[in-house]
C-alpha positions in Angstrom: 102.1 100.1 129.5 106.3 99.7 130.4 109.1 100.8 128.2 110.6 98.2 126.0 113.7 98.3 123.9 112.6 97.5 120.2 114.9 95.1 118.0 116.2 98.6 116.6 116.8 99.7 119.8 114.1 102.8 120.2 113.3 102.8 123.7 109.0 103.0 123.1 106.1 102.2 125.6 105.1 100.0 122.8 107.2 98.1 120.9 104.9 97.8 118.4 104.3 101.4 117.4 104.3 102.6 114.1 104.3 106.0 115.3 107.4 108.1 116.9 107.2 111.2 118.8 110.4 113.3 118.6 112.6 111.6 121.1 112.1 108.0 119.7 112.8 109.9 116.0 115.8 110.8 117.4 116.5 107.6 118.4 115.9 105.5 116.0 117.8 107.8 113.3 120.7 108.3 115.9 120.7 112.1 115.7 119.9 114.4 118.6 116.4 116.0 119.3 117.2 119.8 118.1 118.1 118.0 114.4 114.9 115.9 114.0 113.4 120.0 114.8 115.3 121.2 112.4 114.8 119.1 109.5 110.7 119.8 110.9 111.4 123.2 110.6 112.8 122.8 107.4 110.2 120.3 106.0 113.1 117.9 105.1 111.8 115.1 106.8 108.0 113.6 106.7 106.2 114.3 109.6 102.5 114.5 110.7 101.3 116.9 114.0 98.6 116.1 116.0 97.5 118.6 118.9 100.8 120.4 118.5 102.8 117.6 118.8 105.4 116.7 115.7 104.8 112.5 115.0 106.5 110.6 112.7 105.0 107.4 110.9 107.9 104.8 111.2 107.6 103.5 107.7 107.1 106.6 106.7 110.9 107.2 108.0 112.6 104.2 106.9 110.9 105.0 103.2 113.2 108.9 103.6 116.0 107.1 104.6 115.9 104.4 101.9 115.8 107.8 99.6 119.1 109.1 101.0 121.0 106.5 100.9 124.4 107.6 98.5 126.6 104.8 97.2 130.2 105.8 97.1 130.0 106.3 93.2 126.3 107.8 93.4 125.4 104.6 91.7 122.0 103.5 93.8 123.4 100.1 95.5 120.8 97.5 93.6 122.5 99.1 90.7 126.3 99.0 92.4 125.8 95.0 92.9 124.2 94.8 90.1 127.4 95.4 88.4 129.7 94.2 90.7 128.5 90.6 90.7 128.7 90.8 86.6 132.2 92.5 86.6 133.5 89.0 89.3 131.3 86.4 86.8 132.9 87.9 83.7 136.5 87.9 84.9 136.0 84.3 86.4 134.5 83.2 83.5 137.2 85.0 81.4 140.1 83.1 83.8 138.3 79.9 83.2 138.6 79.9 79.7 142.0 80.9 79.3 142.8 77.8 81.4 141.4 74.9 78.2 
């Protein structure tokens, strides 16, 4: 097995894996090692441990990270365009028919 670079640039021996040890954790979330033992420590990230070794399930990670994601407003952003894209169609449609 050789190292490969995935498309979100962890550096795995297989580019494949759905599983992460600490270091590819790391990487993948940009954040150094002692953090991603931290948040273990803290149980504020999902983790499994097999033979004493802290594993994380990649979709498992992407799921916590789709959980902490903070519009600007607090407004979860499906919501925030949501309303955005009404707000533009109802001032261009309120432009348009001031113009007849």
């Amino acid at each position: 097995m050789k190292n490969e670079t995935s498309n979100n640039g962890i550096r795995m021996q297989d580019s494949t894996a759905t599983v992460l040890t600490v270091t590819e954790a790391a990487e993948f979330l940009r954040v150094s090692q002692s953090i991603i033992r931290r948040l273990i420590r803290e149980k504020r990230i999902p983790y499994f441990q097999i033979e004493g070794r802290y594993l994380f399930h990649l979709p498992a990670l992407e799921a916590w990270i789709s959980q902490k994601i903070v519009t600007a407003e607090g407004v979860p952003s499906s919501e925030k365009a949501h309303e955005t894209a009404n707000s533009i169609w109802n001032r261009q449609k309120g432009a348009s028919d001031g113009n007849h």
